[in-house]
Structure formats: C-alpha cells, structure tokens
C-alpha positions in Angstrom: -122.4 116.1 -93.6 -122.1 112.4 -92.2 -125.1 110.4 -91.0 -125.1 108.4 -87.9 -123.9 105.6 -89.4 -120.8 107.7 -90.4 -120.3 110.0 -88.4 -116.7 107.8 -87.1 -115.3 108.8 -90.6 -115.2 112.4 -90.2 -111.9 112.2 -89.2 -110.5 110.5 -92.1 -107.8 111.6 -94.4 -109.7 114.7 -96.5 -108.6 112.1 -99.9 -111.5 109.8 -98.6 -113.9 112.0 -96.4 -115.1 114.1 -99.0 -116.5 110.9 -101.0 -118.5 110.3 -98.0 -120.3 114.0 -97.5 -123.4 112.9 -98.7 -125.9 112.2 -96.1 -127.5 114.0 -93.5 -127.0 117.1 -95.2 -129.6 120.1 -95.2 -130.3 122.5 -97.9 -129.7 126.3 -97.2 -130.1 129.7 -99.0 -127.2 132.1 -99.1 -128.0 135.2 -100.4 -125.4 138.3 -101.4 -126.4 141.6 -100.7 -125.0 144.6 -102.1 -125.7 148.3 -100.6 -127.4 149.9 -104.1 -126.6 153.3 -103.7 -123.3 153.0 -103.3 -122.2 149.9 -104.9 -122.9 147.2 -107.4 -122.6 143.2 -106.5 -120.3 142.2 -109.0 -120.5 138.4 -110.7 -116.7 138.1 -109.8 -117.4 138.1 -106.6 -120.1 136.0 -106.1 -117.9 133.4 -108.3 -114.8 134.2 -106.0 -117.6 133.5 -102.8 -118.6 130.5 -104.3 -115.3 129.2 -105.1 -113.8 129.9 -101.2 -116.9 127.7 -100.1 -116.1 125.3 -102.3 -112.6 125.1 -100.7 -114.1 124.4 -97.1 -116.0 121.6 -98.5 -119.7 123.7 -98.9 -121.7 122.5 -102.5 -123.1 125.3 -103.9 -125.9 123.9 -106.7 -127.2 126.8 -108.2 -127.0 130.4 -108.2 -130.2 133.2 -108.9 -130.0 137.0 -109.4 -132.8 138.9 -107.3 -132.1 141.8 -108.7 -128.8 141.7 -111.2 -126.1 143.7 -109.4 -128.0 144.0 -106.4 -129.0 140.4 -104.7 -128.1 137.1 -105.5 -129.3 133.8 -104.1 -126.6 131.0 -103.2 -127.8 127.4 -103.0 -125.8 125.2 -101.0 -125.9 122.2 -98.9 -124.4 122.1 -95.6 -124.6 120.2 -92.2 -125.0 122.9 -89.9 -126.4 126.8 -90.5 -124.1 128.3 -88.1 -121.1 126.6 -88.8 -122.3 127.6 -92.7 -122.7 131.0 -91.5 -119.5 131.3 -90.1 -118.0 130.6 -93.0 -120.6 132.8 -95.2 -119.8 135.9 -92.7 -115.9 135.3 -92.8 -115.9 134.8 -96.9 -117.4 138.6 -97.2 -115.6 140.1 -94.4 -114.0 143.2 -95.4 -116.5 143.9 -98.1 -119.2 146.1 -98.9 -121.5 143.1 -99.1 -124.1 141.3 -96.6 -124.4 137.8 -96.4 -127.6 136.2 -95.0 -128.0 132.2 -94.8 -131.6 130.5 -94.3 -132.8 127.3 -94.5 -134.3 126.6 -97.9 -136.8 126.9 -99.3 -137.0 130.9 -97.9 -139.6 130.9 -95.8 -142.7 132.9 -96.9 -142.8 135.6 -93.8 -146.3 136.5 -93.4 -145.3 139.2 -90.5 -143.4 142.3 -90.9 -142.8 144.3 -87.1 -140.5 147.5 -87.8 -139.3 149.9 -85.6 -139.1 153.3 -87.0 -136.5 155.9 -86.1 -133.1 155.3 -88.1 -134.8 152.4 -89.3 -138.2 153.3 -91.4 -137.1 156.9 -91.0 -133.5 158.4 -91.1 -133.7 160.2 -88.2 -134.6 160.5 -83.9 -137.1 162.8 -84.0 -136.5 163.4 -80.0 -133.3 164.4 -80.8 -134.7 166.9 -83.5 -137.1 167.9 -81.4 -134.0 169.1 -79.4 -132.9 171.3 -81.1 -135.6 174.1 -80.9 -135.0 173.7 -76.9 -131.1 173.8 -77.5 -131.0 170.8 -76.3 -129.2 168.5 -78.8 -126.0 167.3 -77.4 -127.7 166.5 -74.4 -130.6 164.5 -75.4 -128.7 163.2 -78.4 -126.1 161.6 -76.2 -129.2 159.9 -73.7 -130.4 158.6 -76.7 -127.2 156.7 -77.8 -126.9 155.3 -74.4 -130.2 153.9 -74.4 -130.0 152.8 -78.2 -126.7 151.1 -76.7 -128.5 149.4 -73.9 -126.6 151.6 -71.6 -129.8 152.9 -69.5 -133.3 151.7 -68.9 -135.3 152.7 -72.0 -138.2 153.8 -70.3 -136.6 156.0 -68.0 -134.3 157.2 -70.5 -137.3 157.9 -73.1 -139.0 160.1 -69.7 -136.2 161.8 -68.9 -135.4 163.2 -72.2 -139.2 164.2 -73.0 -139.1 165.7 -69.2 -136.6 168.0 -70.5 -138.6 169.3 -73.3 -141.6 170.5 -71.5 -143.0 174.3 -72.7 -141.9 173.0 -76.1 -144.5 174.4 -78.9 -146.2 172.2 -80.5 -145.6 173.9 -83.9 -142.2 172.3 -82.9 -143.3 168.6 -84.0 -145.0 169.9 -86.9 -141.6 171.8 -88.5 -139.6 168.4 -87.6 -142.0 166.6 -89.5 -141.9 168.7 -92.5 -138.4 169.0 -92.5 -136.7 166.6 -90.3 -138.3 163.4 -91.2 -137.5 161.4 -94.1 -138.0 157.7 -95.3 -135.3 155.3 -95.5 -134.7 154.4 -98.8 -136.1 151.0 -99.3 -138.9 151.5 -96.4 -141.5 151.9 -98.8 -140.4 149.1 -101.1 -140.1 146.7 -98.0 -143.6 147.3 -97.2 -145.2 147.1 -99.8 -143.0 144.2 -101.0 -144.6 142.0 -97.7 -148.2 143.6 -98.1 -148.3 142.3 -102.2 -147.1 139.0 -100.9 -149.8 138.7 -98.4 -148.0 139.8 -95.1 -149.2 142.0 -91.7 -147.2 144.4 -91.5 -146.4 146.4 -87.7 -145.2 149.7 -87.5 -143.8 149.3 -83.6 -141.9 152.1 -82.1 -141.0 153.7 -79.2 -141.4 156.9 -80.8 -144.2 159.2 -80.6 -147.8 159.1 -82.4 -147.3 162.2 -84.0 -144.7 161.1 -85.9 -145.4 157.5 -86.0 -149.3 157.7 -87.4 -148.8 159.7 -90.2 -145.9 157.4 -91.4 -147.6 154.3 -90.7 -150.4 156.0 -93.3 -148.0 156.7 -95.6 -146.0 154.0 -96.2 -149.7 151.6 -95.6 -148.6 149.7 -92.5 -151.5 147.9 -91.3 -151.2 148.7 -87.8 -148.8 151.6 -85.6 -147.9 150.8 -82.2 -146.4 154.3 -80.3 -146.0 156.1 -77.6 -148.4 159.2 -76.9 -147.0 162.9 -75.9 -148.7 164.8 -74.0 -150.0 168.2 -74.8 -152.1 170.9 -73.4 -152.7 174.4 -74.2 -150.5 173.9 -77.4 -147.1 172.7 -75.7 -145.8 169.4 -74.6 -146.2 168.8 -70.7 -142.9 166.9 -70.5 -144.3 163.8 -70.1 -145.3 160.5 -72.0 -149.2 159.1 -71.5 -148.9 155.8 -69.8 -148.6 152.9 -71.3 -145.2 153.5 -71.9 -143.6 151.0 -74.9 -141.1 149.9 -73.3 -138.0 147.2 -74.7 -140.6 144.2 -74.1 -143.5 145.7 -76.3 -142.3 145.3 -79.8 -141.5 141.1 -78.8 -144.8 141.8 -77.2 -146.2 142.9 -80.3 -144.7 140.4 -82.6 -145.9 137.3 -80.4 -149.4 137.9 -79.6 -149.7 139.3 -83.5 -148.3 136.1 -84.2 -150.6 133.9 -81.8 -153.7 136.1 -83.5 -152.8 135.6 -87.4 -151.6 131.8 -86.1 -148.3 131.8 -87.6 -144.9 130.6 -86.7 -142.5 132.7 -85.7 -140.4 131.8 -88.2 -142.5 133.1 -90.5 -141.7 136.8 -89.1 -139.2 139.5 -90.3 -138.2 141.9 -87.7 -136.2 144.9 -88.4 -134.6 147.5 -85.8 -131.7 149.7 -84.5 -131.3 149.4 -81.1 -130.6 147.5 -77.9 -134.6 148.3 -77.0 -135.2 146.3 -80.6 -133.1 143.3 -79.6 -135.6 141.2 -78.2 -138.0 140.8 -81.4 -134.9 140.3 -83.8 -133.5 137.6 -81.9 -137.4 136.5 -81.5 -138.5 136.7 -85.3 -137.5 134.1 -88.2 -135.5 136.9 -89.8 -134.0 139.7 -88.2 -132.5 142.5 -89.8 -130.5 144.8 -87.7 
C-alpha cells in the first residue's frame, strides 16, 4: 500500500519495501465461514489463514468470533479488495470454509431481496409438481438449463407449466405439505435483517401459491411471484401475465432501493441461478 508519492518504490528489494507499506492503505473485513451442520471452523485454521496472509504482506489487526466455531471476522489492511480477495479465496481453497472480504466497517444492509427455490426453500416446486404428471426428468432437466442460463427464462418457465396443464390442484397443496421445506438458516437470516431494521423481499420466479404462504411464514415484508392459473380446480398450463422474468428481481431491488432511499451497497441479495445473477452482481452483498 504505497501513496502517490511512493508508489516508484514498489519495486524495491522486499528488505526495504515492506518498511514503506504504510500509506494509502484501506481497511477491510474478512470473515471465515464454516458450513455448521457439517463442520466446525477450527482456531487453527483461522491462525494458519492469518499466518499465509501475513506471508503475502496482508496486516491482519484483530480477529472476532461471530459465533465461536462457526464465523469469525478478519481485520486486515490492504491496498486493493480484489487483489485481497484473491488471496483470501486462494488461502481457503480446498476447504470446507467460505471466505468473504468487505470493506470495513460492514456495512449495515438495510435491504434483504431473496429468491426462493433452493435458496429460502430446498426444493423446485415445478419440478415436484412434476412428478404427479410423470413428468420429472423432463421438466427437471428444463429447469437446470434455465437455472444454467442455458434458455430464456421466461420461455423456459412457460413451457414447462404448459406441460402441466389438467394438473389438480390438490397437486400444489400435497407439494406443499410434503415437498417444501425451509433452508436451514432462512428463518434466522430474516429475521436477523428485520431485528436490525432491514426490508426484507421475497422475489421469485416461482409461483404464489407457494411463495405467499412462505413469505408469511418466515415474515418477509413483501413476496414478488408469478401467478398460475387455475380454473375449474386444475391448472390451465399457463402463467398470468406479468411474467417475472431475469430483470424483475434487479428490478425489484433498485426501485425498492430508490423508495427506502438507500445505497445499493446497503443491499444483500441471495440466489441460485443464472435468472438471479443480475441483482447479486447489483446488490452490496451477494450470496450465491
């Protein structure tokens, strides 16, 4: 971390450059995440992450459990967050850990946008839905394409609801009771953000039957879906217009943000697929 001044030493001898890394320096958060079901985050690794840092020249001031064996944050000083990052990613590589850097202080996100199927949920209800047409491996396999970015999302989302047309609705009712299950950690996230003050967006491409009663649940303060259609007790096969498409959940989390007037880097985003992309690249913090 040079300033202008020295910026022509940087390519001094490593005996003298490291006297001079103290200008122009900014101060960033690394924190060590450890999946809690399966594994704890052990101090000997966060000491053995510190000390590879260290090695590349990265001061690390302090360190703070967020949860002991869980989450830890890393306070270091750097020049650069992606050249920082790099390093942060390439330290835990191979490991059952996630890294994330920020700039410090954390910001305080005062927006939560979530999608919800393998994300808030654990499942694709469409793909469950399947299965009482016998169905499954067809649908299914549309569904990682699109999730993949491989076809259109719209059209992919209408073609695989076209082929469930005559379904019963008691179908959607038996995936819901069955099939559909929270994410563990979904419930904690939200109301995490809400206790600390945040909007929190429930914004899925899914359907409102499923999407409605979870947003209740888990307290979101707002559900953006898509609508099925159904008469006479079965779906019709198609999807009521406006569709939410890949745009509507960046959609969502700008004009949200233009209403509460925040920053976007004040946002957390969190998602699956390629039809998520846009609002985690567009949010302060996205989780993928």
């Amino acid at each position: 971390c040079f300033s202008a001044k020295e910026s022509a030493s940087a390519d001094l001898p490593l005996p003298v450059a490291p006297q001079m890394i103290t200008m122009g320096c900014m101060d960033f958060v690394i924190t060590l995440i450890a999946d809690a079901d399966r594994l704890r985050l052990p101090q000997l690794f966060v000491d053995s992450t510190v000390q590879v840092l260290s090695m590349q020249d990265v001061s690390v001031t302090k360190q703070s459990w967020l949860k002991e064996g869980v989450a830890v944050d890393l306070f270091a000083r750097h020049a650069d967050h992606d050249t920082l990052d790099a390093m942060v990613q390439n330290a835990v590589r191979g490991h059952a850990f996630d890294a994330i850097v920020q700039r410090a202080p954390k910001p305080h996100y005062k927006l939560l946008v979530a999608d919800m199927e393998s994300t808030i949920i654990t499942c694709e209800c469409l793909d469950e839905l399947a299965e009482y047409a016998d169905l499954r491996d067809k649908i299914e396999a549309i569904t990682a394409r699109a999730m993949n970015g491989e076809l259109d999302f719209e059209a992919a989302l209408t073609e695989r609801v076209g082929l469930l047309k005559g379904l019963p609705e008691s179908a959607l009712a038996d995936v819901m009771e069955k099939k559909v299950k929270l994410t563990p950690g979904a419930r904690a996230l939200v109301a995490t953000m809400k206790a600390n003050g945040a909007y929190t967006m429930l914004v899925s491409g899914g359907f409102d039957y499923f999407a409605e009663p979870i947003g209740k649940k888990l307290g979101f303060d707002e559900v953006r879906c898509n609508r099925l259609e159904i008469k006479n007790g079965k779906l019709t096969g198609c999807v009521l217009p406006p569709i939410l498409g890949k745009e509507a959940k960046l959609d969502a989390l700008e004009k949200t943000c233009a209403k509460l007037g925040i920053k976007k880097e004040e946002t957390l985003a969190v998602g699956d697929g390629a039809n998520d992309l846009p609002m985690l690249l567009a949010a302060g913090l996205g989780v993928a």
